[in-house]
C-alpha positions as CSV (number, residue, x, y, z in Angstrom):
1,X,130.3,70.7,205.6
2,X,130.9,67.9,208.0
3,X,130.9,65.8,205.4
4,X,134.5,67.0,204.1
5,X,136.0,67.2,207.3
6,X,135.2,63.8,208.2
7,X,136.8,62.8,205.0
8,X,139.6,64.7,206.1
9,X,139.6,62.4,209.3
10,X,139.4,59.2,207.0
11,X,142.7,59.9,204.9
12,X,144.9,60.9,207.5
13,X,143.5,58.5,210.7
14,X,142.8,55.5,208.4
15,X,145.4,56.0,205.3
16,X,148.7,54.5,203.9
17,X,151.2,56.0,202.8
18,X,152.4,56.0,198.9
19,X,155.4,57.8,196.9
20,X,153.4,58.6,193.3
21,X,155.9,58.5,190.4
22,X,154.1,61.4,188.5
23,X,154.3,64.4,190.7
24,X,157.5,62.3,192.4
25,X,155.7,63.4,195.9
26,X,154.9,61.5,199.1
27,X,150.9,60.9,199.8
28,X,148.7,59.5,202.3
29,X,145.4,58.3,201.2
30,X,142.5,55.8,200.7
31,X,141.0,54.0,198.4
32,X,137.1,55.1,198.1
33,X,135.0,57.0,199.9
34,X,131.7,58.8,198.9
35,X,130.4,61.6,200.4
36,X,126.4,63.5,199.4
37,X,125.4,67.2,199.7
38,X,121.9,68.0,199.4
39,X,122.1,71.5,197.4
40,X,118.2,72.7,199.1
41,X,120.3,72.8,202.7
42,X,122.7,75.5,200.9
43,X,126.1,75.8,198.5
44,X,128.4,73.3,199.3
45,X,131.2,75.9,199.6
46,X,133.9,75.0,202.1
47,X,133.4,77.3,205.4
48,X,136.7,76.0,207.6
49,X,138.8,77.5,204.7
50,X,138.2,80.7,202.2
51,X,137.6,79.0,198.6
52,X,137.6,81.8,196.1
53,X,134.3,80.5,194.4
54,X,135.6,82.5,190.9
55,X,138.4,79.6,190.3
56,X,136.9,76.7,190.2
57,X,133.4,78.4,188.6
58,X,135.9,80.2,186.2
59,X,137.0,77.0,185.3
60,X,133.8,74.8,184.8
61,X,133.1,77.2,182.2
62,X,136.4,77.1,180.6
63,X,135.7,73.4,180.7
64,X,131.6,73.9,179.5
65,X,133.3,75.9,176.1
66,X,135.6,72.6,175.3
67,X,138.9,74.6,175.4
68,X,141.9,72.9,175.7
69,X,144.3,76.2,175.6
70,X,145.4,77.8,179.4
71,X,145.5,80.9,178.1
72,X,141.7,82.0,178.5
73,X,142.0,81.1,182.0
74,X,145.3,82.9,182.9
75,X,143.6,86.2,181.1
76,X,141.1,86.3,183.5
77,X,143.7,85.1,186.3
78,X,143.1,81.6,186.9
79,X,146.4,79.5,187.0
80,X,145.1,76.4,188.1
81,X,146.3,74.7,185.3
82,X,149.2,76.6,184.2
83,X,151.6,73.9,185.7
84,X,150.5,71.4,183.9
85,X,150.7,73.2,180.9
86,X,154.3,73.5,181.7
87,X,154.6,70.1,182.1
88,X,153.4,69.5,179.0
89,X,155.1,71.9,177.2
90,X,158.3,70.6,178.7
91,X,157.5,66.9,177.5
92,X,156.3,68.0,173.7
93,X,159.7,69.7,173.7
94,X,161.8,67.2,174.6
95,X,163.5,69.0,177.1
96,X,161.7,67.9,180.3
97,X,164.8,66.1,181.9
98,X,166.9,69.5,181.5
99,X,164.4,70.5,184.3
100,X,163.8,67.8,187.4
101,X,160.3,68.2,189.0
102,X,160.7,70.1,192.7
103,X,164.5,71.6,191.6
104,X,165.3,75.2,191.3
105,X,166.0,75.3,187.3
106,X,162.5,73.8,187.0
107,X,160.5,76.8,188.9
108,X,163.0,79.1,187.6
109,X,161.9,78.1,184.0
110,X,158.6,77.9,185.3
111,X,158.7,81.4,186.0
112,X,159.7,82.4,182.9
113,X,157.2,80.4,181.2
114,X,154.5,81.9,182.9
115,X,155.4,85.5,181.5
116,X,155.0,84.1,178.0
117,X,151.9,82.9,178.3
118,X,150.6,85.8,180.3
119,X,151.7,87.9,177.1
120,X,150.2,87.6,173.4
121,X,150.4,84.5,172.4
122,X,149.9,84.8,168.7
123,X,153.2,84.1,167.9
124,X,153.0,81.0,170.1
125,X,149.7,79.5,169.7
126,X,149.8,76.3,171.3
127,X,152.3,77.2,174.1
128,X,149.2,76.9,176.4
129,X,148.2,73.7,175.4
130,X,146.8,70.6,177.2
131,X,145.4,68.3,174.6
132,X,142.4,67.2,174.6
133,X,141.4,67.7,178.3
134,X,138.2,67.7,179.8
135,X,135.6,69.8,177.9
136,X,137.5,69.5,174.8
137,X,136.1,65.5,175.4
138,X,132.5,67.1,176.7
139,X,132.0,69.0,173.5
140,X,134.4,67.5,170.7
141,X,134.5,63.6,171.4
142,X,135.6,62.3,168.0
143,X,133.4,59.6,166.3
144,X,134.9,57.8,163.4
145,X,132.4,57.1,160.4
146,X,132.5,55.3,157.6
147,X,131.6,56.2,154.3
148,X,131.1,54.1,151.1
149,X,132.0,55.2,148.0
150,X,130.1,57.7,146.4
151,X,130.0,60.1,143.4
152,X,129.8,63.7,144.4
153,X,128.6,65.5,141.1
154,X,131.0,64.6,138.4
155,X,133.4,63.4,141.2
156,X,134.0,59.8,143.1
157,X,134.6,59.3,146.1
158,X,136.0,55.8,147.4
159,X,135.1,54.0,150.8
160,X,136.7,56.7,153.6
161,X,137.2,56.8,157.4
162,X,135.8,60.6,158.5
163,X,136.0,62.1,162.0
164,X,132.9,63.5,163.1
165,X,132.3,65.3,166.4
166,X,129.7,64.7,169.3
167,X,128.6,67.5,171.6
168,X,128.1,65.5,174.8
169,X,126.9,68.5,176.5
170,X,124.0,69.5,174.0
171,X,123.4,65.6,174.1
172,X,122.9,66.1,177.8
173,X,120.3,68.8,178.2
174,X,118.4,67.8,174.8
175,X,118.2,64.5,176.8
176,X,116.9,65.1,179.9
177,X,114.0,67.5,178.2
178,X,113.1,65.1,176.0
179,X,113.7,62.2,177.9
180,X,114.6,62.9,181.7
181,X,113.7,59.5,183.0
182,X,116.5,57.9,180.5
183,X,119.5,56.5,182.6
184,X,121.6,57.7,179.4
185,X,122.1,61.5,180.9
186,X,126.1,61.0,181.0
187,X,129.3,63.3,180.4
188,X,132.1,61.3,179.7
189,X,136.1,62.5,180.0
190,X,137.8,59.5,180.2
191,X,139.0,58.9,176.5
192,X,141.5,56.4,176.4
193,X,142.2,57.0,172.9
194,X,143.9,60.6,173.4
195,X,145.0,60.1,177.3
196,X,148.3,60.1,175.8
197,X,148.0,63.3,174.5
198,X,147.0,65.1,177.5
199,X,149.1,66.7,179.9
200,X,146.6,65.4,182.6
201,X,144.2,63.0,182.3
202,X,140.7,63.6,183.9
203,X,140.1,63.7,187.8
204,X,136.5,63.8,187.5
205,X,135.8,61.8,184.3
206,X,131.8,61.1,184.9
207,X,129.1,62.9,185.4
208,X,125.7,61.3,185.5
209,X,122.4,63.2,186.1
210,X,119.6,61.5,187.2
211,X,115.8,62.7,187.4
212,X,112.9,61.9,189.7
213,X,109.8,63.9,189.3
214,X,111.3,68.0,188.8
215,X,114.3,67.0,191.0
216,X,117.5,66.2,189.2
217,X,120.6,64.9,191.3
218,X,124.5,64.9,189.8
219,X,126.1,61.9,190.6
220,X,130.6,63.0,190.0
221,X,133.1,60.1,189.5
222,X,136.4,61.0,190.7
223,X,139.8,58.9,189.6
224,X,142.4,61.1,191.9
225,X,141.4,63.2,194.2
226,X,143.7,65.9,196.2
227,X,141.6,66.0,199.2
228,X,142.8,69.3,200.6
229,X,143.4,71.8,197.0
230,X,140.9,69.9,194.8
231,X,137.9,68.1,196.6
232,X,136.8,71.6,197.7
233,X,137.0,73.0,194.3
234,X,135.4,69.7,193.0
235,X,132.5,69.7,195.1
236,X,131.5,73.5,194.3
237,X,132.2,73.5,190.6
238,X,130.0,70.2,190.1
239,X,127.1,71.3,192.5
240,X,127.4,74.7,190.2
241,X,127.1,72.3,187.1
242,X,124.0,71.2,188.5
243,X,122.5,74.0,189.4
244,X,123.1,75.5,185.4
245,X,121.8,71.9,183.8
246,X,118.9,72.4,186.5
247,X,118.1,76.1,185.5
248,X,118.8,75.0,181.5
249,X,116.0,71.9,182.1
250,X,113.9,73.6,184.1
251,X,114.4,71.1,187.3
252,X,115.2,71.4,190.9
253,X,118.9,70.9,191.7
254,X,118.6,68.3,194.9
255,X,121.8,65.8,195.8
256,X,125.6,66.0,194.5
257,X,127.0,62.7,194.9
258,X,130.6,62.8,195.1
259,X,132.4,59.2,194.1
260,X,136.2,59.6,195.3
261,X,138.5,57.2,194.2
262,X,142.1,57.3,195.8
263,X,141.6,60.1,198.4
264,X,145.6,61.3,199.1
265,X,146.7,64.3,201.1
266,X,150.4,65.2,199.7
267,X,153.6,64.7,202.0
268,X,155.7,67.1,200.1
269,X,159.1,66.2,199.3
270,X,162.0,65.1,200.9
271,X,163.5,66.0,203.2
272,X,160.0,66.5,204.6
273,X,159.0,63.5,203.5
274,X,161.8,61.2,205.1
275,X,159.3,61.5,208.3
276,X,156.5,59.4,206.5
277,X,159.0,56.9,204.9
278,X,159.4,55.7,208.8
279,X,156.5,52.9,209.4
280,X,156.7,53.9,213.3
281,X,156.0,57.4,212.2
282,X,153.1,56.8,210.6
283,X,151.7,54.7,213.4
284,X,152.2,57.1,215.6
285,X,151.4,59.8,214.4
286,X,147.9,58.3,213.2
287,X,147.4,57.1,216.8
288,X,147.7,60.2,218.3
289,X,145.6,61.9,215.2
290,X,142.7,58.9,216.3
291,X,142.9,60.0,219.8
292,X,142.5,63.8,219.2
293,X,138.9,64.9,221.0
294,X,138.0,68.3,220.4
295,X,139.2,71.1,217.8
296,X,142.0,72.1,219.7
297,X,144.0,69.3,219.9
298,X,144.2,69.4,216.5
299,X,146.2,72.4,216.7
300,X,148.4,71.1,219.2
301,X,149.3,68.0,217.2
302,X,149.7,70.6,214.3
303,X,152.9,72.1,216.5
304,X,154.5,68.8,217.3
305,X,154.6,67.7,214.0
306,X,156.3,70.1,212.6
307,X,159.1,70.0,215.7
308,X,159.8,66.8,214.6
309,X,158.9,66.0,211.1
310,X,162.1,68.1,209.7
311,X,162.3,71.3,207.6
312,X,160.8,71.4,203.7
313,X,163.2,72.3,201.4
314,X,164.2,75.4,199.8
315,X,161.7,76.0,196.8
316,X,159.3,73.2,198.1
317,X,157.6,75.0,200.6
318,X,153.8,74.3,201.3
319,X,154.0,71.2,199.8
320,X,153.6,69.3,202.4
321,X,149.5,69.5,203.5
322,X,149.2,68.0,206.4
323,X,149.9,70.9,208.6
324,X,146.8,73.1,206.6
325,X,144.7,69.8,206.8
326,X,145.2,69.8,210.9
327,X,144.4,73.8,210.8
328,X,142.2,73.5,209.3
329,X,140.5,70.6,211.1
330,X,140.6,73.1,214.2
331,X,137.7,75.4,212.7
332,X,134.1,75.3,213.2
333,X,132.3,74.9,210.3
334,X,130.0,77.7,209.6
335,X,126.6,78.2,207.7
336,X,126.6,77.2,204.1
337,X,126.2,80.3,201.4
338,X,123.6,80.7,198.9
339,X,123.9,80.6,194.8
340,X,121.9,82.6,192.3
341,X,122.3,81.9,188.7
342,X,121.5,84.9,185.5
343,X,118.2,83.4,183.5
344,X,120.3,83.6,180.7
345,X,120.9,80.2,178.5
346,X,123.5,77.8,179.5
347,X,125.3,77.7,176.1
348,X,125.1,82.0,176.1
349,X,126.1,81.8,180.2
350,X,129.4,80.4,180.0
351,X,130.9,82.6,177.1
352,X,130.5,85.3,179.7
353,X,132.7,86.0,182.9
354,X,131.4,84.1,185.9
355,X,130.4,87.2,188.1
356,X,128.2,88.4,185.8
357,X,126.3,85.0,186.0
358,X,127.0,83.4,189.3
359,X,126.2,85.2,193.0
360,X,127.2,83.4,196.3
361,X,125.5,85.3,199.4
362,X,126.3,85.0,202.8
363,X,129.8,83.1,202.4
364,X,131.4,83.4,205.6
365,X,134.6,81.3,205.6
366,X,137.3,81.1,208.1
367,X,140.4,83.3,207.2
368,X,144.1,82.0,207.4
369,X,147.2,81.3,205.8
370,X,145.7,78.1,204.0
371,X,147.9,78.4,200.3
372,X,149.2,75.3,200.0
373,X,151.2,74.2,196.7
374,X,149.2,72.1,194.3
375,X,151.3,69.1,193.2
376,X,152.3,68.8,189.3
């Protein structure tokens, strides 16, 4: 995976530093970058840290079903999202400025939110919500139709505006069966019609497969990418949604391409973050990041910076990456695991849990204190 770690070099030796008014943290990052891993040389699962495969596989299927309700994934105890339901929650409520991002009232309500949803929901059934997110887009993209006047029986009815739906997904495997060398074999998030309405709108928004022969590549878009929390869990949930079109097609998985657009690593909060608001800082602390030569001295820069770039405060711990990014940067990658999918159909695959359908052998991450605190 040296592909990730030298994207990890890019953001922090090359990067600028940026305070971003929606999760009201501190970043570092880049513009672009783009980064391929060929699937036949193994599963692109980060070695230098342990990725728990289940959450981000857990999720792609979440996604694959078009939900748009947390509460599946928190049943089988993934919480990746369960902040930004939160978030949203707060907003729809109208009581999101009784509870200031990074304070204690907000991860005290937090808290309490989180044992509501975790309980029957019944009584609450959209306390989970997120609008129309992701696969909600993939399989229930609205189309407006028009229809003319018409008599139904003894009825008429005048000229009407429906709503129809399109199933990208089943678009997207009919597609490259009937037609693989179409350039058309696209899933799309990025709705700009109901962006308002969700409490996040789409990271990776497109997904294009291409086919050559029996190979079929995946070629990821990317609008925001968290380069230490999410680009790990992006690259193995896509190359996982290539391997399943592949086995649904009946193609050879080959290349994920991975398009990243603005690469950050979070700064945390203040007073953490004070360190980075200091140009000279920055400068030098890149400098002596561009002038590390071998894994240990990023270990040692690891303990200077946290000498000097001041405490994180209480209830913001972990927020602040770049320590687990320099750790991190101090292991040896390791061999890549191998993936075996269940020949069961895609559409029948991801109504079921993801270990009875996905097997990664020979995984053999580094182990270490790497929970960091996704931003919100």
């Amino acid at each position: 995976m040296h592909q990730y770690h030298d994207l990890l070099k890019r953001v922090l030796g090359e990067g600028d530093v940026q305070f971003e008014p929606r999760t009201q943290e501190y970043t570092i990052g880049i513009s672009s970058d783009s980064r391929t891993y060929d699937l036949r040389e193994g599963f692109p699962l980060v070695t230098t840290k342990n990725v728990p495969s289940r959450l981000p596989f857990e999720e792609l299927f979440w996604k694959l079903r078009g939900e748009r309700n947390v509460k599946s994934l928190v049943d089988r105890n993934v919480n990746i999202w369960t902040a930004n339901a939160f978030d949203r929650h707060l907003k729809t409520q109208g009581i999101q400025s009784k509870f200031p991002k990074h304070s204690a009232e907000w991860n005290s309500e937090f808290e309490d939110y989180q044992v509501r949803l975790k309980q029957d929901s019944n009584s609450e059934p959209t306390i989970g919500d997120l609008g129309p997110v992701y696969g909600h887009q993939w399989r229930h993209w609205k189309k407006p139709v028009f229809v003319k006047g018409h008599s139904e029986g003894i009825e008429w009815v005048s000229d009407e505006w429906r709503i129809e739906e399109i199933d990208q997904l089943e678009h997207l495997v009919g597609g490259i069966k009937k037609k693989p060398g179409s350039r058309y074999h696209v899933l799309n998030a990025w709705n700009p019609s109901e962006l308002a309405d969700m409490a996040l709108g789409p990271c990776p928004f497109w997904h294009q497969f291409t086919v050559y022969g029996n190979k079929i590549d995946l070629t990821m878009v990317q609008r925001s990418c968290d380069v230490f929390l999410g680009v790990p869990f992006n690259i193995a949930q896509d190359s996982l949604l290539l391997h399943m079109v592949a086995r649904e097609t009946g193609l050879e998985p080959r290349k994920f391409n991975h398009s990243l657009v603005n690469v950050h690593a979070y700064l945390g909060v203040v007073p953490r973050a004070n360190f980075w608001a200091d140009d000279k800082n920055v400068k030098e602390f890149q400098e002596e990041f561009n002038a590390v030569s071998n894994r240990e001295g990023y270990l040692e820069l690891r303990g200077k910076y946290l000498k000097i770039a001041g405490s994180e405060s209480e209830g913001n711990e972990r927020k602040d990456h770049i320590p687990f990014i320099l750790e991190q940067l101090s292991k040896e990658p390791r061999d890549l695991p191998s993936i075996k999918l269940v020949d069961i159909p895609l559409l029948e695959a991801i109504q079921k849990p993801v270990v009875d359908v996905v097997h990664i052998s020979g995984y053999d991450s580094h182990k270490w204190d790497s929970k960091a605190i996704m931003a919100t």
